[in-house]
N, C-alpha and C positions, 0 to 999 in steps of 0.2 A: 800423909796422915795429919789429919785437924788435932789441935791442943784446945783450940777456942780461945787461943790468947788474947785477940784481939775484941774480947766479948764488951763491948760496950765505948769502943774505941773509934775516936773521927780521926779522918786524914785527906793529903792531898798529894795528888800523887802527878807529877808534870813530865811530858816528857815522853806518851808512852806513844811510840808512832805505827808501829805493826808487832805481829808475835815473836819479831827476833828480838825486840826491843827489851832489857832487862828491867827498865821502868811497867810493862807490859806484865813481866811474870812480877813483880812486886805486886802489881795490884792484884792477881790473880790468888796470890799467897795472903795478900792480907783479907782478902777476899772469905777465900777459905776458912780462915781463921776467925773469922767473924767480925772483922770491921768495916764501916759505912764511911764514905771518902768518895770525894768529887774528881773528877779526872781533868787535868788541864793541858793544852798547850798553843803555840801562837796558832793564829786563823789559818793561817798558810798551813801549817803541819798538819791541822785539822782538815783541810783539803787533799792534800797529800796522802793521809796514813787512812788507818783502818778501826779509829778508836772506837765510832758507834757500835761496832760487835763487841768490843770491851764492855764498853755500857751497858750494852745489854746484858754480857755474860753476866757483870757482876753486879747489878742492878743500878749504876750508878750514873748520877750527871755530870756531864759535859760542859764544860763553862771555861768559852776561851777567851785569853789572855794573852797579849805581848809581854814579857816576863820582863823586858826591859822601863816598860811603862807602869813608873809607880800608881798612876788613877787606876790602868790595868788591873794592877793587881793588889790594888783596893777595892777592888770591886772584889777582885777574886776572893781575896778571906772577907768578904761581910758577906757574901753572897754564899761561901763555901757552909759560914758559922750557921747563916739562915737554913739553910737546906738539911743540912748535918745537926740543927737542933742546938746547937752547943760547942764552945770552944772546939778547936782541934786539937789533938796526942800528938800528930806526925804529920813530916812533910817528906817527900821526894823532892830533890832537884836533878833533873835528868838533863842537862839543859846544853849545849853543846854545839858550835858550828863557828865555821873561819871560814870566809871570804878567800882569804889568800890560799889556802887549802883547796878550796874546789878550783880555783883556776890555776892551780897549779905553779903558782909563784915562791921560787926560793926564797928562803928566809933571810939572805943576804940582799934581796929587793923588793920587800915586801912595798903594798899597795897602803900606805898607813891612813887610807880611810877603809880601808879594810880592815887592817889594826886595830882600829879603834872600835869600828863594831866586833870582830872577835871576843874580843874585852869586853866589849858590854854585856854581849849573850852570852859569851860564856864564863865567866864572872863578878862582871857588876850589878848581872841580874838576879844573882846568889847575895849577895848585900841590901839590894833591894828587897827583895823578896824578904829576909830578915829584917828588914828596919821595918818594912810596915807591918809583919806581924807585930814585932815588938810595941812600935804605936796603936796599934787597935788593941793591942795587947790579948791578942786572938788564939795565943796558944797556951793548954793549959801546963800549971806547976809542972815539971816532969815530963814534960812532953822533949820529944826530940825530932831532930832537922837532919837530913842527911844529901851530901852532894856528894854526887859520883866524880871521882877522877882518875888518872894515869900518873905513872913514874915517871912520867918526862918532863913533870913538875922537880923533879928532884935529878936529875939526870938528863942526858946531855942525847937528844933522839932527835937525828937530824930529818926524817920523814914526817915528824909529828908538828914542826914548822910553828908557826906562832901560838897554835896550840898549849904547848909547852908552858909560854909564858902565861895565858889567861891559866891552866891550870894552878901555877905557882902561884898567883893570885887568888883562886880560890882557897886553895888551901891555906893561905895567909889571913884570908877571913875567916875557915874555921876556928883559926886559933882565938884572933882578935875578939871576933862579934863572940865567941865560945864564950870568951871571962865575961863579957860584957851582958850578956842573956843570963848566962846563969847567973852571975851574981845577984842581976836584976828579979830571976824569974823562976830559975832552980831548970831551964831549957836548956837541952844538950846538945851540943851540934858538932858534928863529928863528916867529917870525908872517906868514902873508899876509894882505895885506890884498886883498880880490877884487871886482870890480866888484860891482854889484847883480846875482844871478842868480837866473834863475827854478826853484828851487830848491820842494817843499813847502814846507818853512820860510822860504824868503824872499817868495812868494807872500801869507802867510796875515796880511804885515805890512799893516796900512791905508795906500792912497796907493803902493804899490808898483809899482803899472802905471805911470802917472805919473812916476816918479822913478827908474823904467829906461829909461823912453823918454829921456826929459829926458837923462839921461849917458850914453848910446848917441848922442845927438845931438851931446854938447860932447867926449865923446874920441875924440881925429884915429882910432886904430884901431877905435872901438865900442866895447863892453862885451865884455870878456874871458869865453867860456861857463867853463860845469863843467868841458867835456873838455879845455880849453886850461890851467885852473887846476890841474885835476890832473895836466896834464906838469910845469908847474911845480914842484909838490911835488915830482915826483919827481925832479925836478934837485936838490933841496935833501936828497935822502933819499943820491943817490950818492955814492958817493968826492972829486968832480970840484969841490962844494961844500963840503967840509971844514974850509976855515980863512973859512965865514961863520956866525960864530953872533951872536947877542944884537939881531938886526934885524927891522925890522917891513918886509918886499919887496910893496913895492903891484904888485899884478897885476891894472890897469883899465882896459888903453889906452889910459892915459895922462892916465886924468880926474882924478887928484891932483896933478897938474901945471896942467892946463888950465881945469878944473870948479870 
């Protein structure tokens, strides 16, 4: 059911690669809701996924970016501001992938030029992506930024492999860049942390069937899906959410308590 909360509201939402994808039902919801937002993600993924029926579904453009590439994604918010008319509210960062992960390398011998991109994409590209909004100064008063992440940022998950650490790096920029936006801009920028979901990319992790059964079993609610995670974002994207920024919000019923 529509609120219209989103009535007059720009965003950008990155990351969404098919219907399983929670950045996918994000846009769907803010969609719904009434906001106009551009949809982003690298060329490659853009080859890969299924975004153009997003676009279409929810009237929106497509404008891709390498998220590691700050001209990228300079381009991205001047091009986003142009098309959307006006500063952005909200951003998605869905953003997410390890080298050492896909080929399967313990974490005890890892590939560290795969390391380091890890790290890029999946957290230096969440820094990025902040530093030039804040230089264009492309988002408005009160707007909020939100990256998606896992507890194995905070906890010891030997399947989740170098992952873990680019998370704990993310979240260490929520806090950081958080004082440093808001103080600057009154911008909120906050992390989920989301149950295991069966996501493409969460899927293609080794041990994954296994280790969502396992905390679908120990949290009193279950494992929180895509479409529950993405209402959440969008509580974090409205008005009503405003004076929460700089936090990591676990959304896993309640397996970071219990698990």
């Amino acid at each position: 059911m529509s609120h219209n909360l989103f009535k007059g509201k720009r965003g950008i939402i990155s990351g969404a690669l098919d219907h399983h994808s929670i950045a996918w039902k994000v846009a769907e919801k803010a969609h719904a809701e009434g906001a106009i937002f551009t949809l982003t993600n690298a060329p490659i993924a853009l080859r890969m996924g299924e975004i153009n029926k997003l676009a279409e579904a929810t009237k929106s453009q497509v404008l891709p970016a390498d998220a590691t590439n700050v001209d990228e994604l300079t381009a991205l918010f001047e091009k986003s501001t142009e098309v959307l008319g006006g500063k952005i509210d909200f951003v998605l960062h869905s953003i997410g992938m390890s080298p050492n992960v896909r080929k399967n390398l313990p974490y005890d011998a890892l590939n560290y030029d795969f390391y380091a991109k890890s790290l890029d994409i999946s957290a230096m590209s969440w820094h990025k992506m902040l530093a030039v909004a804040k230089k264009l100064d492309a988002i408005n008063e009160w707007g909020s930024v939100v990256a998606l992440s896992y507890i194995a940022a905070q906890r010891a998950y030997p399947f989740y492999n170098d992952m873990a650490d680019a998370k704990a790096m993310l979240e260490s920029i929520v806090r950081s860049f958080g004082y440093h936006y808001g103080k600057a801009k009154k911008v909120r920028i906050n992390s989920v942390s989301q149950s295991p979901t069966k996501t493409t990319a969460g899927t293609g992790i080794k041990g994954f069937e296994d280790f969502y059964n396992f905390a679908d079993s120990i949290s009193p609610l279950g494992n929180a899906s895509a479409e529950s995670c993405a209402d959440y974002c969008i509580t974090l994207f409205t008005d009503y959410t405003r004076m929460v920024p700089m936090q990591n919000l676990y959304h896993d019923g309640g397996y970071s308590t219990t698990g």
